[in-house]
Structure formats: structure tokens, C-alpha cells
C-alpha positions in Angstrom: -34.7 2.5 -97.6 -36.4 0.2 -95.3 -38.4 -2.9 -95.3 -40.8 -4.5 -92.8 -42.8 -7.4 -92.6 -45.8 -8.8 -90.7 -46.3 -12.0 -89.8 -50.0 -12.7 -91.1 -52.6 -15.3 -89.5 -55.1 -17.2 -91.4 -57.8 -18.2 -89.0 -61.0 -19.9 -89.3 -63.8 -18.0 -87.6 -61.8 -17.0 -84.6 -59.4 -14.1 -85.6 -61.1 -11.8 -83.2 -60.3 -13.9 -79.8 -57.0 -14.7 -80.9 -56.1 -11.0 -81.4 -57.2 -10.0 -78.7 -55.3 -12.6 -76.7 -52.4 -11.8 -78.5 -53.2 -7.9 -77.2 -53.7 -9.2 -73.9 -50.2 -10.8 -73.9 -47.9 -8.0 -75.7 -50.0 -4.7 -75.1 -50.5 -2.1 -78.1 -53.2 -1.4 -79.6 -55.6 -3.7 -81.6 -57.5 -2.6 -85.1 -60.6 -4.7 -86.5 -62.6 -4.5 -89.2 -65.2 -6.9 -89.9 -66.5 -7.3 -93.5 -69.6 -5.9 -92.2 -67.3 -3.2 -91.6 -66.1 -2.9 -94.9 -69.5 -3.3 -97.1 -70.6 -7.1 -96.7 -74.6 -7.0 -95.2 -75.2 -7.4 -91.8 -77.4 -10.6 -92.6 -74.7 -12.5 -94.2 -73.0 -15.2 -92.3 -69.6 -14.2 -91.8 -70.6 -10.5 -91.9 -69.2 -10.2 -88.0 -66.0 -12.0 -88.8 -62.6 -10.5 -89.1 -61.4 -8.8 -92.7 -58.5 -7.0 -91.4 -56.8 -7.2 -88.1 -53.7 -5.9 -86.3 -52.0 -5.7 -83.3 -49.0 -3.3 -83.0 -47.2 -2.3 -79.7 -44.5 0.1 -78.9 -42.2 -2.9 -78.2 -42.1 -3.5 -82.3 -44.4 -6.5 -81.8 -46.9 -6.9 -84.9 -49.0 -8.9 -85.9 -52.0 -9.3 -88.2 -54.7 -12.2 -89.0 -58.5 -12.3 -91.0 -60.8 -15.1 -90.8 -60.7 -16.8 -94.3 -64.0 -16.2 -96.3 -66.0 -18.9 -95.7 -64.2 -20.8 -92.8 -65.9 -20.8 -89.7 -63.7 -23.5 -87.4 -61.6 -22.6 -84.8 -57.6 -22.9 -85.8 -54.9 -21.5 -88.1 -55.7 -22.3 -91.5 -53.2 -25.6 -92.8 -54.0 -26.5 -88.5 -50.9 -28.9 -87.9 -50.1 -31.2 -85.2 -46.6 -30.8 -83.7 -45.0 -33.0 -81.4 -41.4 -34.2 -79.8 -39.7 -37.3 -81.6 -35.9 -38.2 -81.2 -35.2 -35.0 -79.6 -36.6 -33.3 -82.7 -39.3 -31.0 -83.2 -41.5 -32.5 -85.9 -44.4 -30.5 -87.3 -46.7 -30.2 -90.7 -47.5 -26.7 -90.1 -45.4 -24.3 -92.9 -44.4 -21.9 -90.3 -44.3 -20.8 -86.9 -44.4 -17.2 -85.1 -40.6 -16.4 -83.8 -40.8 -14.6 -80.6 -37.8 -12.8 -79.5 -36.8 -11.3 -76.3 -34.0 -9.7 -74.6 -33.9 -11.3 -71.6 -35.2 -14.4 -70.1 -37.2 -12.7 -67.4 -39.1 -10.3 -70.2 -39.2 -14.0 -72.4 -41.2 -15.7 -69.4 -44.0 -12.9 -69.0 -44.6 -13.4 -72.6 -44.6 -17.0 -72.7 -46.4 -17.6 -69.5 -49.1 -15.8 -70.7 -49.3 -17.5 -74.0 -49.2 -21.1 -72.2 -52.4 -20.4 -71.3 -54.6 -22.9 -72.9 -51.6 -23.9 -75.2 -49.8 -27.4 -75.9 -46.0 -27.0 -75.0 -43.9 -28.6 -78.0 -40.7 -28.0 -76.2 -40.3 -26.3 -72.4 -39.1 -22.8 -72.3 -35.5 -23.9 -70.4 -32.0 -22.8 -71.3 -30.2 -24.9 -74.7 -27.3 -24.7 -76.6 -28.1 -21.3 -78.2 -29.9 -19.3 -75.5 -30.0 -19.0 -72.4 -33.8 -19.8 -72.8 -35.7 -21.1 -75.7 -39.1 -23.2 -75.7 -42.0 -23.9 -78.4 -45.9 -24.0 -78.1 -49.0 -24.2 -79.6 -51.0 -22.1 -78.5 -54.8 -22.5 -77.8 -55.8 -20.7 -81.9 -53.6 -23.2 -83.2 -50.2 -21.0 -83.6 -47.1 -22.1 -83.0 -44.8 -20.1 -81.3 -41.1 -20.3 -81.0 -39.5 -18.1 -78.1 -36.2 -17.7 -77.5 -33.9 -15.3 -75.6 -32.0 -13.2 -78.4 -29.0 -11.7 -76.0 
């Protein structure tokens, strides 16, 4: 028997962009269906945004995210400011997105592309754990924490 999980984004209007970024950045393929899609008339508002989405690569890199009925701002739903203090990382958002690689050049390709637009929380450098490991925000509001796993 075995178990998988997603990690799943709650976005406010802007699932679509930030999916496809995210398809930009790790390849695979991307699945979207809009509520449109599913039923909802076309001359709704929020008929065009995201019910379902997903982005899945050979490399085992998932990830899904909707908009949230109703929400039409730009951002991860719960938003959250994150910021260096003491040497700490201190944030009000419940979760980040853990991004693991093997190495630290196939880390950098990922994170450099994610940077784009993004706040960086903590540099992508070697620490005490990794011979690379850095945190961001990117520009939907996600917070990502990369690190080099081996």
C-alpha cells in the first residue's frame, strides 16, 4: 500500500497564472478546468476561474490549486507577510511549499526561475544542513522553501 499527497493552493482569482508559472518552472503537464468547465454559466462572474487545477511532471513534482468561490484578489488565500528577525524566519502563513532537489545545480534552475517577481525570505546559500537552502515568496503569494536533499 501507498500513500501520496498533493500540496493544494488556495488562490484568489489567479490560480491560472500561477500554474502555469509553476509549469513554466518544473515542466509536466498542466490540467484546468474552469467552473464554466464544469456546469457554472458562462455569464457568471467567476465562470472563467479555476475549479480544478494540476500540474504533474515526470520529476514527481505535483501540485494543485482552485481559485476560492467568490475571491477574486490576487494571493494565496490566509496571504502572510514573512520576513527575517534575529536570524529567524518569522511568518503568519500556516504552511509553505518544500522544494527538494538533489543537487545544488538542479536546486538553482528551479529557484532562479521562481525568484522571478518573488520576495527572497532567506538567500539560497549553503547552511548547516545543506549544502544549499534558501526561502521565497514568490510573486502569487507562495512561500517556498528549497533546499538541497543529498
Amino acid at each position: 500500500m501507498t500513500i501520496q499527497t498533493t500540496t493544494h493552493l488556495n488562490f484568489r482569482g489567479d490560480a491560472r497564472p500561477a500554474l502555469e508559472f509553476y509549469q513554466s518552472v518544473f515542466g509536466g503537464h498542466l490540467v484546468v478546468t474552469s467552473y464554466g468547465d464544469a456546469g457554472m454559466p458562462a455569464d457568471l462572474p467567476g465562470a472563467d476561474a479555476v475549479l480544478f487545477g494540476l500540474v504533474a511532471a515526470d520529476s514527481g513534482f505535483r501540485i494543485m490549486g482552485y481559485d476560492i468561490p467568490g475571491e477574486t484578489e490576487g494571493g494565496i488565500a490566509g496571504g502572510g507577510a514573512t520576513r527575517r528577525e534575529h536570524g529567524t524566519t518569522v511568518t503568519d502563513q500556516a504552511m509553505f511549499v518544500s522544494l527538494g532537489a538533489d543537487s545544488l545545480d538542479e536546486l538553482k534552475g528551479y529557484w532562479d526561475a521562481l525568484a522571478s517577481g518573488a520576495t527572497v525570505v532567506e538567500p539560497l546559500a549553503a547552511s548547516a544542513w545543506s549544502p544549499g537552502f534558501g526561502m521565497l515568496t514568490d510573486r502569487f503569494g507562495v512561500t517556498w522553501s528549497a533546499s538541497v536533499t543529498r
